[in-house]
C-alpha positions in Angstrom: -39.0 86.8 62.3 -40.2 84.4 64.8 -43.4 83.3 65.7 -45.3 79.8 66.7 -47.7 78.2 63.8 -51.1 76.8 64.8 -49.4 73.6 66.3 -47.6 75.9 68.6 -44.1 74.4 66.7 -41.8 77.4 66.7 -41.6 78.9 62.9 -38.9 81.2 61.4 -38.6 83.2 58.6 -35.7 85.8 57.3 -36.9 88.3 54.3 -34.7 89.1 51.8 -35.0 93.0 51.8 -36.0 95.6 54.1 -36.0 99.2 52.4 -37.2 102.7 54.4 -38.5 105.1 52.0 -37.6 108.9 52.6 -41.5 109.5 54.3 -40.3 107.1 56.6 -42.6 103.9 55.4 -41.0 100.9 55.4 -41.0 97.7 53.0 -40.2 93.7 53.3 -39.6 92.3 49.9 -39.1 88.5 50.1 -37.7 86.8 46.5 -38.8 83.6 45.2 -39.7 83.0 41.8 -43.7 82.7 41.7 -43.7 79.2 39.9 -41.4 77.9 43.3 -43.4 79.0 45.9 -44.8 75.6 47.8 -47.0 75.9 50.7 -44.3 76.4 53.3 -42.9 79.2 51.8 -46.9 80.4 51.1 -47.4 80.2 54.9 -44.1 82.0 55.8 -45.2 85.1 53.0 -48.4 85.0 54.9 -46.9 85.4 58.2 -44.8 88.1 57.1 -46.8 89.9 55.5 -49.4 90.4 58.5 -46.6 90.9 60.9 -45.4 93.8 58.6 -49.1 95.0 58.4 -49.2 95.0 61.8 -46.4 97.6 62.1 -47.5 99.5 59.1 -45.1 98.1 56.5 -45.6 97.4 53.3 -44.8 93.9 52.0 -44.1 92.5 48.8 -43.3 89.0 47.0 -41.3 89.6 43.7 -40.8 86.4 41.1 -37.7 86.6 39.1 -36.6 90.7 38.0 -35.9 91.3 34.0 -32.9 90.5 33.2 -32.6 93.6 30.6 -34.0 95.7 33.7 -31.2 94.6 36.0 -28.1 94.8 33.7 -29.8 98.7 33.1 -30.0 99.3 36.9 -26.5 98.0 37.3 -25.0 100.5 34.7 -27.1 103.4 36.0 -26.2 102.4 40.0 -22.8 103.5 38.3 -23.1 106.7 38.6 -25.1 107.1 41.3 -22.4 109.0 43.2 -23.1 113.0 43.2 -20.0 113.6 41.8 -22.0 113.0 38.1 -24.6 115.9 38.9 -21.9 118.1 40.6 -22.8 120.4 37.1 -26.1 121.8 38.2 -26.4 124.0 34.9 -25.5 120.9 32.7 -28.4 119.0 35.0 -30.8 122.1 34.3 -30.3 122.3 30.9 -30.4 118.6 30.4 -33.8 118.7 32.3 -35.0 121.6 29.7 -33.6 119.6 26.8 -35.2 116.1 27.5 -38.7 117.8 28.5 -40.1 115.8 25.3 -38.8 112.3 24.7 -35.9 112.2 22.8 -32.9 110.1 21.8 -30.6 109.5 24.4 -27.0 110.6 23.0 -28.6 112.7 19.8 -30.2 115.0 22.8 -27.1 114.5 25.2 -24.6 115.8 22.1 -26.5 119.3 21.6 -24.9 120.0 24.5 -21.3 119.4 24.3 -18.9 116.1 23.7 -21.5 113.1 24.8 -18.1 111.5 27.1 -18.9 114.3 29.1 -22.5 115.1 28.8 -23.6 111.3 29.4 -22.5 110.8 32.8 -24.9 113.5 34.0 -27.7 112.0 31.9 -27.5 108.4 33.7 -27.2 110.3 37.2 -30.2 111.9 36.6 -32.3 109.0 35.1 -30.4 107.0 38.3 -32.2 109.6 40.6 -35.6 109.4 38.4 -35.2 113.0 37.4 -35.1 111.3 33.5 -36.6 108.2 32.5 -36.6 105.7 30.3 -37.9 102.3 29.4 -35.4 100.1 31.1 -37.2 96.9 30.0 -35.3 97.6 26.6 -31.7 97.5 26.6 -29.9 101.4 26.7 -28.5 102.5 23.5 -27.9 105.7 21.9 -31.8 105.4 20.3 -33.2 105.2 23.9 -35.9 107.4 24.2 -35.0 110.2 27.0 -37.5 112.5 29.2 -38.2 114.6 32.1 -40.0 112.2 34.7 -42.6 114.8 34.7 -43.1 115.0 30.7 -44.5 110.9 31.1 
């Protein structure tokens, strides 16, 4: 982004993430932990953020992410690929099973060998078709369910 501040000095600025949801909105995300933002960076977000209003975006500053989040998003981005929901009876009856919160690989087990049951289980909660409290490390206690049952 370009533009000239009040002193007509020519400003720029570069966000960190642009992301188009599937209605077609879009989103700038800029990163910067909140306790580092000085008033430079303050006037840039500003900028940004009425330029994206101005189009119709949404905009968004984000401090630092959770650490337990991330390290959960980065296992689940693992099987993100189709290939783990290819099964779209064991997704179904996965979806039936976890429509009341439930442990994670007690639930997965009742229906067949968790090695093979588990990599449809974090597809689904990759696609938000399951959820879970990700601010809490995964582990076989994790409470499980439908997106719709929260």
């Amino acid at each position: 982004m370009f533009w000239e501040d009040e002193r007509g000095k020519r400003v720029s600025h570069a966000p960190d993430y642009f992301a188009r949801f599937e209605d077609g909105r879009g989103l700038v995300v800029d990163c910067r932990p909140l306790d580092r933002i000085d008033a430079r960076s303050a006037a840039k977000f500003a900028a940004a953020r009425a330029a994206c209003e101005a189009v119709g975006w949404g905009y968004r500053v984000v401090g630092e992410v959770d650490p337990v989040r991330m390290v959960n998003v980065r296992w689940l981005a693992g099987y993100r690929h189709p290939r783990h929901g290819a099964d779209d009876g064991l997704a179904a009856r996965l979806l039936a099973l976890f429509s009341v919160p439930s442990p994670l690989v007690a639930q997965a087990a009742l229906l067949g060998d968790p090695i093979a049951v588990l990599p449809t289980v974090f597809h689904l909660l990759w696609l938000r078709r399951l959820t879970a409290d990700l601010s809490r490390p995964l582990s076989d206690a994790t409470l499980v369910s439908r997106a719709e049952a929260r």
